[in-house]
Each structure stands twice: as structure tokens, then as C-alpha cells.
C-alpha positions as CSV (number, residue, x, y, z in Angstrom):
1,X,-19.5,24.6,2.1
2,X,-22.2,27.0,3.1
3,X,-22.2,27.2,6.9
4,X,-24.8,26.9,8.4
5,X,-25.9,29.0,11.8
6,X,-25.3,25.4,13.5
7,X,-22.5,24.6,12.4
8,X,-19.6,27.2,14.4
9,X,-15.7,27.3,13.9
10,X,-14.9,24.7,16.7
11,X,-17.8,22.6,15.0
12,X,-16.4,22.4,11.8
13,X,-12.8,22.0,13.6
14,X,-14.1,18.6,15.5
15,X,-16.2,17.4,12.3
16,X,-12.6,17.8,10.7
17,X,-10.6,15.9,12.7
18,X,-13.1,13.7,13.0
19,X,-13.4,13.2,9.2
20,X,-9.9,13.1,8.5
21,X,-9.6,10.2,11.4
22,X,-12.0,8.5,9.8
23,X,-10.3,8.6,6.2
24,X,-6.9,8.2,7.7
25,X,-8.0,4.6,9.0
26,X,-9.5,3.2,5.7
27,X,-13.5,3.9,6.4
28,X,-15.3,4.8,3.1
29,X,-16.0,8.1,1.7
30,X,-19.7,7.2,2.4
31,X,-19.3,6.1,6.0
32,X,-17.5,9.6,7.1
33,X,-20.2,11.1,5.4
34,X,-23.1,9.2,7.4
35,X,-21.4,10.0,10.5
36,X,-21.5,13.5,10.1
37,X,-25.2,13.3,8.9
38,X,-25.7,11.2,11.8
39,X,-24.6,14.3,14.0
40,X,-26.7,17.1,12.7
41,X,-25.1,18.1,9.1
42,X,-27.2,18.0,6.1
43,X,-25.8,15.6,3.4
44,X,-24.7,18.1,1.0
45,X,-22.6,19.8,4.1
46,X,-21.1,16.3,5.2
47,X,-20.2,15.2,1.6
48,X,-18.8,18.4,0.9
49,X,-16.5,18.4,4.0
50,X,-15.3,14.4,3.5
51,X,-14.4,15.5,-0.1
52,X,-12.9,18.7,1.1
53,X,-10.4,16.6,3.8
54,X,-9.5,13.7,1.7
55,X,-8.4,16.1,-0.8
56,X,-6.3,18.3,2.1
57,X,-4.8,14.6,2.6
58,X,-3.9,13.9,-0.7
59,X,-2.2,17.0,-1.0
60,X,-0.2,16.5,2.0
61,X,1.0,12.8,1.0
62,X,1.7,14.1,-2.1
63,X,3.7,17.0,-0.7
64,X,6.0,14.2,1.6
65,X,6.3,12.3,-1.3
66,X,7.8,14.7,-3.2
67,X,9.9,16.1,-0.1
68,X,11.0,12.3,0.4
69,X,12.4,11.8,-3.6
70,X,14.2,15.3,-2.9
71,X,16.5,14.1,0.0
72,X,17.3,10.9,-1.9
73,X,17.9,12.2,-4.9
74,X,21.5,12.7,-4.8
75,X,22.5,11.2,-1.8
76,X,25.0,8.6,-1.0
77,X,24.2,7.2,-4.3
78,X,25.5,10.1,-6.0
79,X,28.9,10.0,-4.0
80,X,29.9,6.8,-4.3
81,X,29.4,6.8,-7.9
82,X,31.5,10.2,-8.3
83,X,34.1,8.5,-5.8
84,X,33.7,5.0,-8.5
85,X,34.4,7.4,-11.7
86,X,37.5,8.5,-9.4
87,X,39.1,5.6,-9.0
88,X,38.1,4.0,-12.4
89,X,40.0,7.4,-14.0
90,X,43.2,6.9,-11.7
91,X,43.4,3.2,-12.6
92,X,43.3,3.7,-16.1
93,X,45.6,6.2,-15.6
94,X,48.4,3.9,-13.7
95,X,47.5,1.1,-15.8
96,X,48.3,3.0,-19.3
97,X,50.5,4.8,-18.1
98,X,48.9,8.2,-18.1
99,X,50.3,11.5,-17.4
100,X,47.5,12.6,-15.1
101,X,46.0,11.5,-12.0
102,X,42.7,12.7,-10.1
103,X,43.0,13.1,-6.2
């Protein structure tokens, strides 16, 4: 985005937040856009900085989504299927009469 002499740090801090606010409830690309228009940015600016957020937000659901599929990966899943094989082995052991057992 090429700042502009209007548009400072906090500026484009608030016109952030703002943006992602706006995204984060459901409004329309378009809609963000116009309200940043609406408060002094040129068009090109605005569209720029909706497009630049929504991708930031993206990014970050994608992130927790992969972070979420991580810790359930294994889990308690995994254990009681490794405690199932477990059992399943020493029954078939007691049942044929095998010589070993798994503790």
C-alpha cells in the first residue's frame, strides 16, 4: 500500500482493526472497503488494506486449524486403541494357550 502523508501508523492501526472487525462479522469485501473510502482513503488504498486483513485472517484460521488437528491427532484415540491391541494379544494368548503374554 503506498502510504500516504494522511494516512500515519495509528491510522492505518485503527483502519485495521476496524477492517478486520468488519470482516470478522460477515460484512462484504466491498462494504469494508466503502467504509474506509467513506473516511478519507482513496479506493485503491482501502481495497488494498481489506484484501491485505482478510488474507492476515486466513492465515491465522488456517494456522489454528492446523494447531487444532496436531493435538488430536494421537490422542486418546491412539491409547485406547494401543491398550485394545493389548488386550486382544493377551486373550489370544490365554485362549490358545500361548507362551507369551503382554503387560
Amino acid at each position: 500500500m503506498a502510504m500516504t502523508p494522511e494516512h500515519d501508523d495509528t491510522a492505518i492501526q485503527q483502519a485495521a482493526k476496524k477492517t478486520a472487525e468488519g470482516l470478522l462479522s460477515g460484512r462484504p469485501r466491498t462494504s469494508v472497503a466503502n467504509d474506509l473510502a467513506a473516511d478519507g482513503w482513496s479506493e485503491d488504498d482501502a481495497n488494498e488494506l481489506v484484501l491485505g486483513v482478510e488474507e492476515a485472517i486466513l492465515e491465522d484460521a488456517d494456522e489454528s486449524d492446523a494447531d487444532e488437528s496436531d493435538d488430536n491427532g494421537g490422542g486418546i484415540g491412539g491409547w485406547v486403541t494401543w491398550i485394545g491391541v493389548l488386550v486382544v494379544i493377551n486373550f489370544l494368548s490365554w485362549t490358545f494357550d500361548w507362551p507369551f503374554w503382554i503387560y
